[in-house]
matplotlib code that plots the C-alpha trace (Angstrom):
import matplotlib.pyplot as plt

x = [0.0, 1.6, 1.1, 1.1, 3.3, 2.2, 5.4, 9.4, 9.7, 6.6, 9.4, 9.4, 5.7, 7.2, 7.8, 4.4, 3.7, 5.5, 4.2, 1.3, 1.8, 5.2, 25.2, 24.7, 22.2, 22.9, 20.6, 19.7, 20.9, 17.6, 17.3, 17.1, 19.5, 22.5, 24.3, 24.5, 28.1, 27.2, 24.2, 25.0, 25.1, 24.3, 27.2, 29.3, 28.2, 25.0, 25.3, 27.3, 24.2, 21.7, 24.2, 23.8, 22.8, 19.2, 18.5, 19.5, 16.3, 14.5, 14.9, 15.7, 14.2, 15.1, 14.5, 16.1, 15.3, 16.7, 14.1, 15.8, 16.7, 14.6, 17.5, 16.6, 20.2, 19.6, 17.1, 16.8, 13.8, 12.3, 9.0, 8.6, 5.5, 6.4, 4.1, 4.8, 2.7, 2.3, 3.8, 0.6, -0.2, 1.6, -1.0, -4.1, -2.9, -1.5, -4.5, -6.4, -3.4, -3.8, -8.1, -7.9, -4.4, -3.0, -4.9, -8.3, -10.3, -13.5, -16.3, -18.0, -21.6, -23.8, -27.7, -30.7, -34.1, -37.1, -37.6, -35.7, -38.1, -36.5, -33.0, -34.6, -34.4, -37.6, -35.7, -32.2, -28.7, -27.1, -23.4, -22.6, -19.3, -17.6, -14.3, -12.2, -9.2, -8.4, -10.9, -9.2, -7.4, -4.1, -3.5, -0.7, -0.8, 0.3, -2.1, 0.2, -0.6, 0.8, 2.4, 5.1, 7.5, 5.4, 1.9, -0.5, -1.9, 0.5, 0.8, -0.9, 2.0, 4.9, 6.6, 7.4, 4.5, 3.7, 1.4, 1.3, -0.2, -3.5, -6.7, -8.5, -11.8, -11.0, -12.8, -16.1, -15.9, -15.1, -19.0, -20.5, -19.4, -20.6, -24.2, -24.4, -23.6, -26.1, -29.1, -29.2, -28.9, -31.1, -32.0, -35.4, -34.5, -31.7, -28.2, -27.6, -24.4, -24.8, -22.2, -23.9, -20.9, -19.7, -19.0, -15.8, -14.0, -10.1, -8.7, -12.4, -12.6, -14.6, -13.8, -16.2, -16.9, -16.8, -13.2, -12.2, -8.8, -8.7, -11.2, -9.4, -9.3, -5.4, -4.4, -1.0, 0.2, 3.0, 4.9, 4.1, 7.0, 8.2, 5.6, 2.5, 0.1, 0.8, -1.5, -3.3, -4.6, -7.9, -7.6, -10.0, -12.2, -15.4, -18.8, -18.9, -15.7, -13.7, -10.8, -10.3, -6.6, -4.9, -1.1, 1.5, 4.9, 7.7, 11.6, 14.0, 14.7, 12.6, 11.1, 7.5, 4.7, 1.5, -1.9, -4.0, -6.9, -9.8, -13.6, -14.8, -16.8, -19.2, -19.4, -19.2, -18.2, -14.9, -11.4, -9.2, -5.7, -3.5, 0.2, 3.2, 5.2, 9.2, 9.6, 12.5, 10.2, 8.7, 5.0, 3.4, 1.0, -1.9, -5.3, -8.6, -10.2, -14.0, -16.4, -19.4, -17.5, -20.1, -21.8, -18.6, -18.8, -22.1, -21.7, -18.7, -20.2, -23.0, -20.3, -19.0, -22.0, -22.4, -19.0, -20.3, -23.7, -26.5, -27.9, -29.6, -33.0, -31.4, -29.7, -26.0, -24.6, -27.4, -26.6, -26.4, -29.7, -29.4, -32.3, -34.1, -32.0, -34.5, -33.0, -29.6, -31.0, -33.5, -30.5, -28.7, -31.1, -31.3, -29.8, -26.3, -25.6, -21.9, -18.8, -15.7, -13.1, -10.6, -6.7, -5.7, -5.5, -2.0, -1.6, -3.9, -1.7, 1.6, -0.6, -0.4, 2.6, 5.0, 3.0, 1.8, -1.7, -3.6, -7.2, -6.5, -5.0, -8.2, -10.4, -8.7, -9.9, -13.5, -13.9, -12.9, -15.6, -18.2, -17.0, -17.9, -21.2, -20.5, -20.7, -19.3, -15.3, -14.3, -15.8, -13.2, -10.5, -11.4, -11.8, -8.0, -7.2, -9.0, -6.9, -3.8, -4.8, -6.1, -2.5, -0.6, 0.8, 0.5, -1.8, -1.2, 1.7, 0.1, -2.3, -4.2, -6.7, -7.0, -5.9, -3.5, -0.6, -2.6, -1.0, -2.5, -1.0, 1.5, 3.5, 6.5, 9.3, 9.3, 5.8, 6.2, 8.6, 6.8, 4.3, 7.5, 8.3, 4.5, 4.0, 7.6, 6.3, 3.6, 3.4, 3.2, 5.9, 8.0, 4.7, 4.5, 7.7, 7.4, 5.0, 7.0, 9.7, 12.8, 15.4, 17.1, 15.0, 11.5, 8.5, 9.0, 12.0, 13.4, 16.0, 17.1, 21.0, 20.4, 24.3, 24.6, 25.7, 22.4, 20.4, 17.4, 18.4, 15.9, 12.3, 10.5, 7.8, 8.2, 6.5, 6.8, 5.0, 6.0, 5.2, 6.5, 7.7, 6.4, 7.4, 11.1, 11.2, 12.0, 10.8, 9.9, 10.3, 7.6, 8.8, 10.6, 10.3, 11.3, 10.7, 10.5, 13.3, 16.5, 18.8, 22.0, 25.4, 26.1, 22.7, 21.3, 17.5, 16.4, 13.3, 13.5, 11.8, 13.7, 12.1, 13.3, 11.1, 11.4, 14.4, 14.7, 15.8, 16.4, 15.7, 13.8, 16.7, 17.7, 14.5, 15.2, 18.2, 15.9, 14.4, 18.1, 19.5, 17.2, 18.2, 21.6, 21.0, 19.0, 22.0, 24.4, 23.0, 22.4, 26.0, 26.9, 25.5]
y = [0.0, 3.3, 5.7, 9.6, 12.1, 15.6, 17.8, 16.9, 16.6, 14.0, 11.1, 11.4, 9.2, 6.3, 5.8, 5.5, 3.6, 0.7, 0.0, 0.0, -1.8, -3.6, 25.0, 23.1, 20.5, 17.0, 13.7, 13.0, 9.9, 8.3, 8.9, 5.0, 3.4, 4.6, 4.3, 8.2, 8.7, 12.5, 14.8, 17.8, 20.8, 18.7, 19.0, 15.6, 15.8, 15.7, 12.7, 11.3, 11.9, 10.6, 7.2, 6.2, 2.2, 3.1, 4.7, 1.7, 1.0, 4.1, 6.9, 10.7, 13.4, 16.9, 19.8, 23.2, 26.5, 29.7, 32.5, 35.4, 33.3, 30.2, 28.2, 24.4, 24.2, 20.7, 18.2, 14.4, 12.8, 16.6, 15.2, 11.9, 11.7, 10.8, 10.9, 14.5, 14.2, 17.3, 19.2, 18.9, 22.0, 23.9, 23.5, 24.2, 27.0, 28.4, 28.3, 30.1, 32.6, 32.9, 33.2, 35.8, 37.2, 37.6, 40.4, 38.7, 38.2, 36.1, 37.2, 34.8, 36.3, 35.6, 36.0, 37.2, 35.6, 36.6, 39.9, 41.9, 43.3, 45.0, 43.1, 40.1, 37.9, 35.4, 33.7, 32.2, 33.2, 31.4, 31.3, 30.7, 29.2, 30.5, 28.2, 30.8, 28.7, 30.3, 32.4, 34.7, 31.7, 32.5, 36.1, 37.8, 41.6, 42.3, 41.3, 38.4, 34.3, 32.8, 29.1, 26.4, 24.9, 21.3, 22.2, 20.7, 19.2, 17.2, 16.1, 12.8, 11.1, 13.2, 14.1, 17.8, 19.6, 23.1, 25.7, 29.2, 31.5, 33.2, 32.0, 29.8, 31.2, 34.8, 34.9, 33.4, 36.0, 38.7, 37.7, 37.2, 41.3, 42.3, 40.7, 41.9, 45.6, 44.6, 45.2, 41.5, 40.3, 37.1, 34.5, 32.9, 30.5, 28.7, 28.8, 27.3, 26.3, 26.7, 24.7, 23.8, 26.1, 23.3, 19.4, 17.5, 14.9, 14.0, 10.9, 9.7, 13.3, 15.9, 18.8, 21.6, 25.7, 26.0, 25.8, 26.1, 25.7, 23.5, 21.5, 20.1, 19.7, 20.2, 18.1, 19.0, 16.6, 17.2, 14.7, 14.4, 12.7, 9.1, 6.6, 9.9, 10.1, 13.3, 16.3, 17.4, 20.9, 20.9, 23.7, 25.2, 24.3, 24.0, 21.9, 19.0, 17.7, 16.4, 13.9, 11.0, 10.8, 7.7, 8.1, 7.6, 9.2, 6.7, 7.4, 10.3, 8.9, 5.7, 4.5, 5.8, 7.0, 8.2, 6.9, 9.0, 9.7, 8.1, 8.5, 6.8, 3.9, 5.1, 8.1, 10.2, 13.4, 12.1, 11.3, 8.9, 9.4, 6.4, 6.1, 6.8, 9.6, 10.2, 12.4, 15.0, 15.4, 18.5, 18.8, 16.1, 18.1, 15.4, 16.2, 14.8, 16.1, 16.5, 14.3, 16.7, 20.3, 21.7, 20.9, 21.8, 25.3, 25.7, 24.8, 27.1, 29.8, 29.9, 29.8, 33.0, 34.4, 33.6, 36.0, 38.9, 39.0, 37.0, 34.5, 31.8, 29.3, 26.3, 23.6, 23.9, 21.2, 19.7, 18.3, 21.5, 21.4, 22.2, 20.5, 23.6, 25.8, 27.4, 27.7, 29.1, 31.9, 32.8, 32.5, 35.3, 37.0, 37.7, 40.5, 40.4, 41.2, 40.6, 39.7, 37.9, 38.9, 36.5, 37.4, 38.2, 34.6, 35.4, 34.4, 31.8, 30.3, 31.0, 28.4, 25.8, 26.1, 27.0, 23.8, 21.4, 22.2, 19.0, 20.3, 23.7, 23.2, 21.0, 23.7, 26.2, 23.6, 23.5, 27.2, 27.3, 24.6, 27.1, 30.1, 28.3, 27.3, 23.9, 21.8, 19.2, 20.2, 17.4, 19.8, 22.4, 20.1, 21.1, 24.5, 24.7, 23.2, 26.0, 28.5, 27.0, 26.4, 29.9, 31.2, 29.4, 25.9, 22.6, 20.9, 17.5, 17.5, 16.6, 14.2, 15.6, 13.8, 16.3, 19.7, 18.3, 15.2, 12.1, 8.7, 8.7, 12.4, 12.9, 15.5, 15.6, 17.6, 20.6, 21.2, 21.9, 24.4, 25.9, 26.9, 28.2, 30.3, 30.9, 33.0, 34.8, 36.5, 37.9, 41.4, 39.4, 36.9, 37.8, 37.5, 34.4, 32.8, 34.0, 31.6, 28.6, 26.9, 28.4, 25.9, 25.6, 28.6, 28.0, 25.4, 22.1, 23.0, 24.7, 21.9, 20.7, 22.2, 24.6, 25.2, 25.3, 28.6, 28.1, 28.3, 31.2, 31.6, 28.3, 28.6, 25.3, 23.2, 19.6, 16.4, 13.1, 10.0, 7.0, 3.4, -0.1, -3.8, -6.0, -8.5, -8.2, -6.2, -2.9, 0.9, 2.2, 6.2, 6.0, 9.4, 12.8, 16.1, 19.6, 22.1, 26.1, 28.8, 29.7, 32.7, 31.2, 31.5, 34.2, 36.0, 33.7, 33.3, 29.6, 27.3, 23.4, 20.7, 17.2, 13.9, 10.9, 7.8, 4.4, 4.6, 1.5, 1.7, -1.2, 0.8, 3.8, 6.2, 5.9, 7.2, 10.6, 10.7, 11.2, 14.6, 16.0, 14.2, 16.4, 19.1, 18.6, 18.2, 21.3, 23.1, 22.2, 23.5, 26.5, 26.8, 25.6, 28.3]
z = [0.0, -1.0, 1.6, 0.4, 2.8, 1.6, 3.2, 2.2, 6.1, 5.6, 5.0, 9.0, 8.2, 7.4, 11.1, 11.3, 7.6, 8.1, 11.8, 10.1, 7.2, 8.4, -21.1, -24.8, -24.7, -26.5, -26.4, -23.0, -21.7, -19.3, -16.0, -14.8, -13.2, -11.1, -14.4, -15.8, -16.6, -18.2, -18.4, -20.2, -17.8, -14.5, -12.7, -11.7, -8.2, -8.9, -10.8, -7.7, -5.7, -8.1, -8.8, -5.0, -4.6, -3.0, -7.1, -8.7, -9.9, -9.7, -12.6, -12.3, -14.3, -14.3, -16.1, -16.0, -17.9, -17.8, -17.3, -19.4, -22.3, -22.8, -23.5, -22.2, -19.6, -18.2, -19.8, -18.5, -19.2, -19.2, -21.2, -19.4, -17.3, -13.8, -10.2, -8.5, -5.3, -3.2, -5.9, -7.5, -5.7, -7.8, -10.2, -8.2, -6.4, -9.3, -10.9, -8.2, -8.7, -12.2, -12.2, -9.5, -8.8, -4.6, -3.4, -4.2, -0.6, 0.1, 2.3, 4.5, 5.6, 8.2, 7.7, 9.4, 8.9, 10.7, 12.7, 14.9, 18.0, 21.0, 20.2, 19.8, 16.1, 16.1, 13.3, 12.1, 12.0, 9.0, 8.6, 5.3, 4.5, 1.5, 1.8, 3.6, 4.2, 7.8, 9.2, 11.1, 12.9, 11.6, 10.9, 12.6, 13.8, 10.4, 8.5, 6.9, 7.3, 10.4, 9.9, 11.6, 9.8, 11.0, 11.2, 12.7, 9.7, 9.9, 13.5, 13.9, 11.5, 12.2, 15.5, 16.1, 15.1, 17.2, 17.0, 15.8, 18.8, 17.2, 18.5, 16.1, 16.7, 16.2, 13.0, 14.5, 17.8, 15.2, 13.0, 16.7, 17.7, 14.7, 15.4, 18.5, 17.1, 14.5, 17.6, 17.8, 21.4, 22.0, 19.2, 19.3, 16.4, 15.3, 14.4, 11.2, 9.1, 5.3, 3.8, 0.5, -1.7, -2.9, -1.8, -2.1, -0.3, -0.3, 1.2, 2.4, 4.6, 3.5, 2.0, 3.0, 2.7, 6.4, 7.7, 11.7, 12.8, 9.5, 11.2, 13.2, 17.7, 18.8, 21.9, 23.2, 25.5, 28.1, 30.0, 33.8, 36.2, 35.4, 35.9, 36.7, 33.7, 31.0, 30.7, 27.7, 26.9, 23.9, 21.6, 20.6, 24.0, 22.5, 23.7, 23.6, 23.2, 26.0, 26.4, 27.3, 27.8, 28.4, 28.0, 30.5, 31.2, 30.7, 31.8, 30.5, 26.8, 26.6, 23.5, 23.7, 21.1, 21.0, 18.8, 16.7, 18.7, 18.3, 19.1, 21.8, 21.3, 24.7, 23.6, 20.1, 21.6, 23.9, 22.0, 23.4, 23.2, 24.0, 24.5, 25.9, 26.4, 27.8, 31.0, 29.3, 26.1, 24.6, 24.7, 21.9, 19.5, 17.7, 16.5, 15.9, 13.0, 12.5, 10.1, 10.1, 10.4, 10.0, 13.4, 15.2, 13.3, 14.5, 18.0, 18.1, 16.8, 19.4, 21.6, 20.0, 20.0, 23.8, 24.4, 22.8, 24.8, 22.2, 23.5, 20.9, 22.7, 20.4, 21.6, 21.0, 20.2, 18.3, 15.0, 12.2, 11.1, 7.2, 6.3, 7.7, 5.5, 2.8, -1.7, -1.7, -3.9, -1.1, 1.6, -0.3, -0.4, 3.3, 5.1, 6.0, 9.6, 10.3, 7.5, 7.6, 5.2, 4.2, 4.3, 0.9, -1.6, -2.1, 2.2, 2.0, -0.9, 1.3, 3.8, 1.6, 0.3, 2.8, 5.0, 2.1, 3.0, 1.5, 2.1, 1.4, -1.9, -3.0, -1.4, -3.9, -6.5, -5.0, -5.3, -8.7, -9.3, -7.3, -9.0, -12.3, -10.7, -9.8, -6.5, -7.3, -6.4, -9.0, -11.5, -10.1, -12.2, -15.7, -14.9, -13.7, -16.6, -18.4, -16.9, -17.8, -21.1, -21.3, -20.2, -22.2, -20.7, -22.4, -20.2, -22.1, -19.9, -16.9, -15.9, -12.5, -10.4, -7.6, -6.4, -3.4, -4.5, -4.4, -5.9, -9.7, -10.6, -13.3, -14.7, -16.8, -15.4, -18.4, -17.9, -14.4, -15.8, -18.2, -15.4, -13.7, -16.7, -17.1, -13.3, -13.9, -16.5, -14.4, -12.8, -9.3, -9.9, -6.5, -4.2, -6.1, -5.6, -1.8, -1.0, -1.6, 0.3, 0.4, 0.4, 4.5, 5.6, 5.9, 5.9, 4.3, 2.9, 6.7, 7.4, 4.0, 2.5, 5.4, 5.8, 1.5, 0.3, -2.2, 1.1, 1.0, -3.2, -4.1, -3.8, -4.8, -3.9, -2.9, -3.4, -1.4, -1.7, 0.2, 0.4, 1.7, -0.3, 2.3, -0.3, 0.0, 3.6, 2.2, 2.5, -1.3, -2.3, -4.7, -5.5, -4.0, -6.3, -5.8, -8.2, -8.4, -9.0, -8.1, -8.3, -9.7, -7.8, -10.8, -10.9, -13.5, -13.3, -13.7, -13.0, -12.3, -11.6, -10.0, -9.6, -8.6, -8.7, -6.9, -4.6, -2.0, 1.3, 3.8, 7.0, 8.0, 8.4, 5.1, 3.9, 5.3, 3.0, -0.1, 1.0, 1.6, -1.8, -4.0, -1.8, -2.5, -6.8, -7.0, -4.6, -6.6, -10.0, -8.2, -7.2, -10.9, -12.5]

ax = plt.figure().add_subplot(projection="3d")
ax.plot(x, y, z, "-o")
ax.set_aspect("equal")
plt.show()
């Protein structure tokens, strides 16, 4: 079973996977096989890195352009379709990017039925989602996107991920203020949820227009004293969740881990978390993340509401009733009385970029689909592939299934670079190239070639899909791509796109190696050139 890691610092998963699963351009020699003697213009110690035993049977493909002049500089297997995974984003966000540009905002309303007497509504509030990707939760003083270089996305499989410090909920209290200054200070009706936008799903979770702390429930566990059971802190604390927490503190440096939480099977609104933790350990971060988001939107939101002085007659933490919700058409049609905007696309792009942000990056692709008056996200697919027709890139080299990196994607290495070349030709290329990776400075790129001298000069996007050989005992790189731009040792201006498919490994710790190899290639051609 391959299992997909959507970050470059995702090969960490495979922890967790196999517990589970136990110059002048001349013909292009291929990329398979640790047997390339000479690739024009790849420098020889790249090829040293690229002829390492693990490769053997895998295949390289690169492909190199130079933004001022066109001229093709490095070309392996450049036309050769190969599996990308998270660099898939590239695509969907970019098209977002190209439809609307950076500084293009959603507005999430909320909406008054009924009548207003003496501060009183004898109707419903509706919150409609509009698939703003953070909701106030992570926007800094400065009006930027707040991240960590591990989010907490990512922090069931991977160990290490932290939290930013804004309050997830800032958006809702922000719509709830606004109500109350609306007149509104006691609801005889109902909350409601609309999250009708559009509907999507993306590795059997849903993919939804109402987004809350990425719907997800953060537990940070900390270790107690050796043999005393750990703490945990909820974030956000909303009703009716609670925890069930079950993990112990074992001695200073002991192996120790920590399960996924789970539901419990006595009660739908407590998670268990299981495990063990060592005494001298930072804080563990894992989450719990919501099938019916909607519902915990709602509830929170009452909460909200609750803070600023309106108080709603509904049961809170009722199921969101949406089968009360009256036509779409008649819904926006209703007076507004509170507005959320979003932070600029450009920051919610940074998001998933910088972090690998697998729902957010299909959520892109779901309000393309809405924009073009579909619900069905899938629908969202062809319309990116509008846009990039539209601007100029040879969709024929790519085959896309979703918005985020899933196994089944392919690209070819040159295409990836033509959208490269594509956005540089654009007004806005520098906000664009800002919200990838740079290479040993920040997100999932923080840690890899950080001591190079082409550290914080390569600005790509990575891709990692990983899975096992239970056949033969082995760990499988199913693939590892980076690709973006880079400003050359000697000023040179060039886009790139590295893959390497199907390196074998005999242990975990030799996995880890892969994320730093492609580092190293796409280093040294900086420093090359």
């Amino acid at each position: 079973m391959t299992r997909r890691f959507p970050r470059a610092a995702g090969l960490l998963a495979v922890v967790a996977a196999v517990a589970l699963t136990s110059g002048c351009v001349a013909d292009a020699p291929t990329g398979s096989g640790s047997d390339l003697t000479s690739v024009p213009g790849l420098p020889d110690e790249a090829l040293e890195v690229m002829n390492q035993p693990q490769f053997e049977s895998g295949r390289w493909l690169i492909s190199v352009e130079d933004l001022e002049t066109g001229e093709t500089v490095i070309d392996l297997d450049g036309d050769k379709l190969a599996e990308p995974g998270s660099f898939v984003k590239t695509y969907s966000a970019g098209a977002a990017w190209v439809k609307w540009g950076p500084d293009h905002t959603i507005s999430t309303p909320v909406k008054q039925s009924g009548t207003v007497t003496d501060g009183t509504l004898t109707g419903n509030l509706v919150l409609v989602g509009q698939g703003d990707l953070t909701m106030g939760g992570r926007t800094k003083a400065d009006g930027t996107v707040d991240f960590t270089n591990l989010d907490h996305n990512d922090a069931n499989p991977l160990p290490g991920a932290t939290l930013t410090p804004e309050d997830p909920l800032t958006g809702l209290d922000e719509l709830a203020e606004q109500v109350r200054a609306s007149g509104i200070t006691a609801v005889r009706g109902d909350v409601i949820v609309d999250d009708r936008l559009f509907v999507g799903t993306l590795e059997r979770k849903p993919v939804t227009p109402i987004v809350i702390n990425q719907n997800l429930l953060d537990i940070l566990i900390t270790p107690g004293a050796e043999g005393e059971p750990a703490t945990a802190a909820l974030t956000p604390a909303v009703a009716p969740w609670k925890l069930d927490l079950r993990v112990e503190t074992v001695a200073p440096g002991a192996k120790a881990g920590i399960e996924p939480p789970k539901l419990s099977p006595d009660d739908p609104n407590t998670i268990v978390v299981t495990g063990t933790i060592a005494a001298d350990s930072d804080p563990s971060l894992k989450v719990y993340e919501f099938e019916d988001p909607a519902t915990f939107a709602r509830t929170a939101f009452i909460e909200a509401l609750a803070r600023a002085g309106v108080s709603v007659s509904a049961d809170p933490v009722k199921r969101n009733p949406e089968e009360s919700l009256e036509d779409a058409a008649t819904i926006a049609g209703l007076p507004t009385v509170a507005e959320l905007e979003s932070l600029p696309l450009g920051e919610e792009i940074t998001y998933v970029m910088k972090i690998s942000y697998n729902r957010g990056a299909q959520t892109l692709i779901c309000r393309l689909a809405a924009d073009a008056g579909q619900t069905d996200c899938d629908a969202g697919m062809a319309v990116a592939q509008q846009i990039w027709a539209d601007a100029g890139l040879d969709t024929l080299g790519a085959s896309l299934i979703d918005g985020s990196g899933l196994d089944g994607n392919l690209i070819t290495p040159e295409n990836a670079v033509q959208i490269q070349t594509l956005m540089a030709e654009r007004p806005d290329a520098e906000a664009w190239r800002a919200t990838m990776p740079i290479l040993g400075v920040d997100g999932s790129l923080a840690d890899v070639q950080a001591d190079s001298p082409a550290a914080g000069k390569v600005f790509a996007k990575t891709g990692t899909l990983v899975g096992g050989d239970a056949f033969n005992g082995r760990i499988r790189l199913a693939t590892k791509t980076l690709g973006g731009v880079m400003e050359t040792e000697d000023g040179r201006h060039l886009a790139f796109t590295i893959i390497v498919n199907d390196g074998f490994y005999d242990g975990i710790a030799g996995v880890f190696e892969a994320n730093d190899d492609v580092g190293k290639v796409a280093a040294l051609i900086q420093q090359a050139y």
